[in-house]
C-alpha positions, 0 to 999 in steps of 0.5 A: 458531512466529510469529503475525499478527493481523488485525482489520476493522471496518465503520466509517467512517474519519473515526471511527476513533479510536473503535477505535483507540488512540493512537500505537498503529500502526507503518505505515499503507498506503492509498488513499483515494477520489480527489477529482473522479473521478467514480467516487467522486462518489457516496460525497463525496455520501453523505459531505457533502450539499452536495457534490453542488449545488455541483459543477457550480457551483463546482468548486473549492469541491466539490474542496475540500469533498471533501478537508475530508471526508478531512482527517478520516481524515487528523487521526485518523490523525497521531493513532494513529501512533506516533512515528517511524511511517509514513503511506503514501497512494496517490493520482491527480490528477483531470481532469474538465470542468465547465462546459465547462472541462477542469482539472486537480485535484492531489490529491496536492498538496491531501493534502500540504499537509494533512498537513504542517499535521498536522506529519508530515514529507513524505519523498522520495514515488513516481510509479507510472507505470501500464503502459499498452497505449494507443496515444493518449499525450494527451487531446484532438484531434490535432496542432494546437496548444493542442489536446491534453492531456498524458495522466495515466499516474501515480499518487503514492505520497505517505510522510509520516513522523510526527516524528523518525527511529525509535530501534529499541531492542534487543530489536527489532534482531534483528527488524529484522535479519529483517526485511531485504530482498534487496540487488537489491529494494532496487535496484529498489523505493527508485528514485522511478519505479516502472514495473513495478508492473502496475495490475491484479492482485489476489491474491484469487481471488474475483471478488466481492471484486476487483470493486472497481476502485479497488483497488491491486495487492498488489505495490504495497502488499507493497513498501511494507509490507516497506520501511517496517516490521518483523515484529510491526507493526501495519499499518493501511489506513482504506479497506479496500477489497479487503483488499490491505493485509492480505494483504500484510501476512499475507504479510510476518509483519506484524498488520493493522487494516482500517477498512471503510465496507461490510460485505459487503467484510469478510465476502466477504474472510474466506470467501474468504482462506483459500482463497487462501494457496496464491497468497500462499505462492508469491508468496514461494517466487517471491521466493527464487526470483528471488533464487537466480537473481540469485545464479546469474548473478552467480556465472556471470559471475564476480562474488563474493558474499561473505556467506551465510544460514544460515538461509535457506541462500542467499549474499547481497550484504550482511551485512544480508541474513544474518539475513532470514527468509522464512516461509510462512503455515502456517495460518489461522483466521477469524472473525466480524471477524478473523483469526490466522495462523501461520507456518513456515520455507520449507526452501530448498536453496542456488541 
């Protein structure tokens, strides 16, 4: 029976090579507070004093006081990173007007340009196009020329890689093999756009927990956690947040670290996740699910699926897909800062 480990820590990222060893981490999926959202003007306050009497002053030095703060998060990472591994940030742009000026502040551009001074590889990124029910597509007044504003309607996900290709050696091959995903997700989730990733839902039933606005859909970081690393990885998120990362990684068979400033966040998650597995554990039957379907309509309109799973005991498109191996979370068990969970085969009949 397999296991994942989840540990938290209620310390600020800037310092988190205090707890964590380097080129220890194969993946780390997060998203920091952005720069200039107003939302978050009170933590870059909290975090350097002298953010707050220059931004109304000199926006574009507050802009860049802000992200020295993150470049921290960013240097203590390329250092617990293992060769090969991934960085994955989340981020949006910001709007704002100071100084009776209304600009545009590229988050995403400032965190590029750090993190390949870092030396780390920027990799084809993603836009997540956020569905939106507004019926206004553009800031400002109306149909006069010079008067409106292109609205923001994405987010980046920016994907660093820190040197060289990773040389998967053999022990971890099979892994990797079980690792797989489904040859129709692959389709849909290496495409740069993703528009089908709605910007609201959260796995936690709490509402405690998921009152934090900020926080991105377990979709999101599901996708990212079963494209770019294996089973057995440790999957990192330096701003914790909600705790979407780790429950996405607890339902992929994967070890999570969380790196969390606010202390009520780490133990509101932990009295609640374990009321929640049943929601994780259908996430992954609808999953098989949708891949029985896909395969039932191919067969109904007459294409071929040449391979099967034994193992899972459904046909695939590829041979890449025989060896894939999708398990419930059979149990639970948490304490003060962490928790271990174990795993059980799904029983699944042939679609």
């Amino acid at each position: 029976m397999s296991c994942s480990q989840h540990t938290f820590y209620a310390q600020d990222s800037r310092t988190l090579q205090e707890v964590i060893a380097q080129e220890s981490v194969d993946l780390v999926v997060t998203s920091p507070p952005y720069p200039m959202i107003q939302m978050w003007d009170e933590l870059f306050f909290s975090l350097n004093p002298e953010i707050k009497p220059i931004l109304a002053r000199d926006p574009m030095y507050a802009f860049e006081t802000m992200h020295k703060e993150l470049d921290k998060v960013w240097l203590g990472l390329a250092a617990i990173l293992k060769e090969g591994a991934f960085l994955i940030i989340n981020i949006g742009d910001a709007t704002r007007t100071l100084q009776n000026n209304f600009q545009l502040f590229s988050n995403h551009a400032r965190i590029i340009q750090k993190c390949l001074s870092l030396g780390l590889q920027n990799l084809p990124n993603i836009l997540w196009r956020k569905p939106t029910n507004a019926p206004n597509k553009f800031m400002g007044s109306g149909m006069l020329p010079s008067g409106a504003y292109v609205t923001l309607e994405h987010e980046h996900i920016l994907i660093f890689r820190k040197g060289n290709k990773a040389n998967f050696q053999e022990e971890k091959r099979q892994i990797r093999r079980e690792s797989s995903y489904f040859w129709e997700e692959r389709n849909i989730w290496f495409s740069d756009v993703w528009d089908d990733v709605m910007g609201s839902k959260q796995m936690l039933k709490n509402k405690d927990v998921r009152s934090r606005s900020a926080a991105y859909p377990f979709e999101l970081a599901y996708r990212l956690i079963n494209m770019y690393s294996c089973k057995g990885d440790t999957i990192l998120d330096p701003f914790w947040g909600t705790g979407t990362t780790s429950l996405a990684a607890l339902s992929s068979e994967r070890n999570s670290i969380g790196i969390e400033l606010e202390p009520v966040f780490i133990n509101t998650f932990l009295q609640s996740v374990a009321q929640d597995l049943d929601t994780l554990n259908q996430y992954t039957k609808q999953r098989i699910q949708r891949h029985i379907d896909f395969v039932t309509k191919r067969k109904e309109i007459g294409k071929e699926i040449k391979h099967f799973n034994s193992s899972m005991n459904f046909a695939v498109m590829t041979t890449q897909e025989q060896d894939l191996v999708l398990k419930e979370i059979a149990s639970l068990e948490t304490k003060e800062s962490s928790m271990q969970a174990t795993y059980s085969c799904i029983k699944q009949r042939e679609g």
